[in-house]
N, C-alpha and C positions, 0 to 999 in steps of 0.2 A: 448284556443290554436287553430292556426288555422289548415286547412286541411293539410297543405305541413308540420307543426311541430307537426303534431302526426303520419303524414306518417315516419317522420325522425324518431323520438324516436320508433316509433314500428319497425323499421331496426334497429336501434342498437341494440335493446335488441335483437333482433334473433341473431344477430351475435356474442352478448355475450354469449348469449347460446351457439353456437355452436363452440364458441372457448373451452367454460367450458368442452364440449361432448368430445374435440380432447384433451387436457391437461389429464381426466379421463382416457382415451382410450392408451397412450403415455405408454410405459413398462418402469419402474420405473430402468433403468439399470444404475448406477454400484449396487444401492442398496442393501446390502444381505436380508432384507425383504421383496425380490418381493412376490408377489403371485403366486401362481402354476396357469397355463391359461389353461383350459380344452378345445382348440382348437379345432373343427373338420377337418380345413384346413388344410391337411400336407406341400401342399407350404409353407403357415404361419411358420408353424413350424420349415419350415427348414431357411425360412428369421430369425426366431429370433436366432435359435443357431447360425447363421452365422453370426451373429450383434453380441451375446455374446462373441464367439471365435473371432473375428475381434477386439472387442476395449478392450479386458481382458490385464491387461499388464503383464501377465504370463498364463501357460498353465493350462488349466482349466480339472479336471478329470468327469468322468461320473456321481459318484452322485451327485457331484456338480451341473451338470447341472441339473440333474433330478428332483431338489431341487425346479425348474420354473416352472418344467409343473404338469399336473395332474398325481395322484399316479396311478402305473400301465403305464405311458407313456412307449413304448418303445424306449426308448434315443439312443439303441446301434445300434438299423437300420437305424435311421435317421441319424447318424454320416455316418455309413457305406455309404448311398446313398449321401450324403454332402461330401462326401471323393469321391466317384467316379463322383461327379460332378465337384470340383474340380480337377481331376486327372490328364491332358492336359492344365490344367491353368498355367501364372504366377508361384502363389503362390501355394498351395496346403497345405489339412489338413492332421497331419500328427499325428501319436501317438509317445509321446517319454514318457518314462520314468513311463508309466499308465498312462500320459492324455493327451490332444487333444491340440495341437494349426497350429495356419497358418504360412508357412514357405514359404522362398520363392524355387522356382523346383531348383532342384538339376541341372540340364541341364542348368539354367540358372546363376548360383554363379559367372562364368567369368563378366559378366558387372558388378557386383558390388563390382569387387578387388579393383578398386579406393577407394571405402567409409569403407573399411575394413583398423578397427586400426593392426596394426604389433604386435604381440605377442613374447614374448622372446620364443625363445626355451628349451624345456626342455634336459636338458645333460641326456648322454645316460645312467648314472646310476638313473634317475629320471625315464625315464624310464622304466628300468628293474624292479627298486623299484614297479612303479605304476603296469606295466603286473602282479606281483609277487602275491599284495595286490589282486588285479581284481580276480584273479583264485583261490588262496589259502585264499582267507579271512574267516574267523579272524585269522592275522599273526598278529605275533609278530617280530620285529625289529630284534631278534637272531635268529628267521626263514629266515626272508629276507635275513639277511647277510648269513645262511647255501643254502639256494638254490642256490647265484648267487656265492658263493663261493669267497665272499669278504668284507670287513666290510662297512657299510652304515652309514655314516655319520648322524648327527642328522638334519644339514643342507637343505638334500635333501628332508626329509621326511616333513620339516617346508615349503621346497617351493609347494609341495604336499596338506598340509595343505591349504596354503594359496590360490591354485589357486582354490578350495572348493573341488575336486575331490576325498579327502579322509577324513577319518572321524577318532577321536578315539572311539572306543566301547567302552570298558571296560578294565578287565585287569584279564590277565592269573592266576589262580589255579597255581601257579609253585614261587618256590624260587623267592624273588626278585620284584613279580608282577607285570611284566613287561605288557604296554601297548597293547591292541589289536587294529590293524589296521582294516578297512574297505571303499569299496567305497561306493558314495555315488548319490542321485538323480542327481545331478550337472555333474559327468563321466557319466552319462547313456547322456543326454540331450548333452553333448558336442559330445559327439561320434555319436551318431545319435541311441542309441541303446535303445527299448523299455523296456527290462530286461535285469538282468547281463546276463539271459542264450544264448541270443543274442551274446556274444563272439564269435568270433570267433572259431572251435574246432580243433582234429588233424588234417582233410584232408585238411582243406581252411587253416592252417597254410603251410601245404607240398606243397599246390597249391601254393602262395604266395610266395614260397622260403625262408619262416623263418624260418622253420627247415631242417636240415639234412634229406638228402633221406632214409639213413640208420640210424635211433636209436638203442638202444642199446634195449636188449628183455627184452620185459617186462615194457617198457616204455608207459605211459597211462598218457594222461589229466585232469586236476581235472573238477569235477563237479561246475563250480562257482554258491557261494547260498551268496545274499547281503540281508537275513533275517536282520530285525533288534532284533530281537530275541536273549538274551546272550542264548550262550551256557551253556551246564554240565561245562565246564573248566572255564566261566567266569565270573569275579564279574563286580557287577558296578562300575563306574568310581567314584572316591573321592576326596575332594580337595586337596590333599595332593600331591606332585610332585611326580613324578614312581622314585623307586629304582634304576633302572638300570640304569648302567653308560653311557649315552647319550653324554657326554663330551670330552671322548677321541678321539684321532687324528685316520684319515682316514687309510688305510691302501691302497696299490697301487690297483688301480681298478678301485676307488671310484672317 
């Protein structure tokens, strides 16, 4: 072999080398078996949660992440300071529903009404239905219809169903074993809310103008709780269709 063809071959092999060194070194992402990286770099650190939040095609929660780095990382300051590095951006990291994802700023939503699909509107008893379920959950269908003071078709409660923001739990302890309603992760993430307790309550409804200046005494808000937890009153759900007459015709309201 002469001098210039073992110069050659001893170049390629380094270069193989140290393709093999970048490919070993490369974070194995989408993979759920990455390894936890014992970093000392906290830059590092925040490049990778920001690469994992960035190409995740849904929002990622805290242990999740925590899952990457070494045990004892603390995940929750490095969001926090990745959230405030974002906070003037574009996009921004945001918490919805218990976990992390990148959104784009709120200040910024008008340029992109173009590329936003048209959503049907919800009627205004889909509505009242969804406020009802959000505050008082787990309701049943004969609560809904007693609070707004009017029968609920089964109709409304399917399109509720379908756009994922309610859930069935289970099914009321009572005659009949009627259905329990609940919201679900999907109304928190739409609304922009991190917990159900995020609702809105009495003052910012009075501020708003959704209620009356004057209620009536003794008027109080419920505590909204989206445990997934069944209650003392409920069983678990069965295959069996619910009892309760779901079929009959609306009554004026509805």
């Amino acid at each position: 072999m002469t001098a210039n063809n073992l110069e050659r071959a001893m170049l390629i092999e380094a270069v193989d080398k140290e393709r093999e060194g970048r490919r070993a070194s490369l974070l194995p992402f989408p993979s759920r078996t990455m390894m936890a990286r014992p970093s000392t770099d906290r830059q590092e650190k925040l490049r990778i949660l920001e690469a994992l939040l960035f190409a995740a095609p849904e929002p990622l929660d805290q242990a999740e992440l925590a899952r990457l780095f070494a045990e004892g990382e603390d995940i929750a300051s490095l969001l926090t300071e990745l959230q405030t590095l974002y906070a003037e951006r574009g996009v921004n990291l945001v918490r919805v529903a218990g976990k992390w994802a990148f959104r784009t700023a709120a200040d910024l939503a008008f340029l992109l009404e173009r590329e936003a699909v048209e959503q049907r509107r919800l009627s205004r008893a889909a509505l009242e239905a969804l406020a009802i379920i959000a505050y008082h959950q787990p309701v049943t269908r004969a609560e809904i219809e007693e609070i707004r003071g009017v029968s609920t078709s089964k109709g409304t409660l399917d399109v509720l169903l379908e756009t994922g923001w309610i859930k069935l739990r289970g099914r009321r302890r009572a005659p009949g074993r009627p259905v329990t309603y609940g919201t679900t992760e999907q109304f928190l993430g739409h609304f922009g809310f991190d917990s159900i307790q995020d609702l809105p309550g009495l003052s910012e409804l009075k501020g708003a103008g959704l209620l009356d200046s004057t209620l009536p005494p003794g008027f109080a808000m419920p505590n909204p709780d989206d445990a997934p937890e069944l209650r003392e009153d409920e069983d678990p759900l069965e295959d069996e269709p619910p009892m309760e007459d779901e079929d009959r015709e609306p009554r004026d309201g509805d």
